[in-house]
Each structure stands twice: as C-alpha cells, then as structure tokens.
C-alpha positions, 0 to 999 in steps of 0.5 A: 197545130199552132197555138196563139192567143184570143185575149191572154187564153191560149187556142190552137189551129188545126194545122201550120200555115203554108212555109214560104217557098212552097206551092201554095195551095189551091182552093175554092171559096165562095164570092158576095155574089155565091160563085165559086173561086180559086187562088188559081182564078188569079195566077199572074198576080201577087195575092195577099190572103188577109185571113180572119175570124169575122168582119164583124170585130173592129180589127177584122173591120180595120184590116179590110179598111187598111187593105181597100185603101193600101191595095190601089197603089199595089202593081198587079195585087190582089187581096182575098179577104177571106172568113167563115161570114155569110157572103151576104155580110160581107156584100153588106159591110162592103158596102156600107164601108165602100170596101172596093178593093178587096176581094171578100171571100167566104169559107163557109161552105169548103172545108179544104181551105181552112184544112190545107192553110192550117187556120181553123181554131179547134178550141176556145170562145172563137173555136170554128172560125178561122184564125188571124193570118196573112199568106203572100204569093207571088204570080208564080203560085209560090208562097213568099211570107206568112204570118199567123197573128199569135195574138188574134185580137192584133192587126197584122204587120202591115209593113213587113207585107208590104215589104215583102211585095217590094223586095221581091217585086222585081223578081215575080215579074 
C-alpha cells in the first residue's frame, strides 16, 4: 500500500507500483473502440503508461496533451494512457482535443490491472479510481522508472521520463 495525497487529505493504494528492473506485468484493458489489449501487443517497443484518475480533470487533460505532442518526436514509443473512463469518453475527448498519439485505455472492465500495478485508490473522495502514475518499460518488457505522484492533483516529471528514455535508449535497442 502507498499513501499520497488528493488536495493535503492523505489516501492510499492498494499496492506499490512495479520496482524498476522487474518484469512488468501483463495486462488486458479495453481500447475506444472496446477491443481488448495487452502490454504484450507492444513488445518491441518503449511504452510509458500514463495512469490517471479521469480525463475529465484539467491535469488528467494537460497530461494527455503533453503526451500526444512529446510522443511523435519519441523513436519506437508508445504511451498507454490508461483510467477507469468509459472508452467512449475518451473516443470523445480524443477527438475533441485531436489526441492522436496517445494510445487511451480504459480499466473499467479488468480488475488485474489496477491489482498488479498497485493504483487503485481504497479511500477518500476519488476512492475506485486509479491513482496518478507513470511506469516506464523498455522493448524488453522491463520496467526502467516509475513514478507515483504523491500529490494526485500535480503532473508528473516530464523531464525525468524523458530522460529515462534517453539514457537508456542505447541500450533497449
């Protein structure tokens, strides 16, 4: 269990996200147009799992935004962006906000997901949806950084991501 925070009141998770240097584990979540997909479907690939409460927040929103357009200029990326929203809200916001370059996946019908990646809030004003998060993983399936957001309603390190693709690059290839 971690605890973070939503607006100063503490919260916790059900669990620890994966620790860099371990397999990442597999999962199944729903695409906009209600297929079923798995991390596995991108092996080969660097994937950044952008992990969010809703798309309907203004920082869920900017973090998809800062994603669609950092990602185009990533060699051999993904990004996952995945919450517990109906695949049609994020068809929806997607294209309202011409988000092409992110991949939105939704959480709401797998439970192993938010099990295994240790996200799913248990208490609070936000409890059953996913907490703030970013895994890294390499082609290779490894998990290279992590980061919980210990404060829910802040973006995540967009440096220190992209850092973590530079720095290793050279070797996941």
């Amino acid at each position: 269990m971690a605890i973070i925070n939503f607006k100063g009141e503490k919260i916790t998770t059900n669990g620890n996200l994966p620790k860099p240097g371990t397999v990442a584990p597999n999962f199944t979540l729903v695409s906009t147009d209600l297929k079923d997909v798995s991390l596995s479907d991108f092996r080969g690939k660097n994937v950044i799992i952008s992990i969010n409460p809703s798309l309907d927040t203004s920082v869920c929103a900017a973090t998809a935004r800062h994603f669609n357009k950092t990602v185009s200029d990533l060699h051999n990326t993904v990004v996952l962006y995945v919450t517990k929203d109906l695949p049609f809200a994020h068809a929806r916001f997607c294209s309202v906000e011409g988000i092409d370059n992110v991949i939105p996946l939704s959480d709401f019908r797998c439970s192993t997901f938010s099990k295994d990646y240790g996200i799913l809030i248990e208490n609070g004003p936000l409890k059953g949806l996913l907490a703030r998060a970013i895994v890294v993983i390499s082609p290779n399936g490894v998990v290279q950084y992590t980061e919980l957001i210990s404060e829910i309603t802040n973006e995540p390190n967009y440096e220190t991501i992209l850092s973590t693709l530079s720095k290793s690059s050279a070797t996941w290839f």
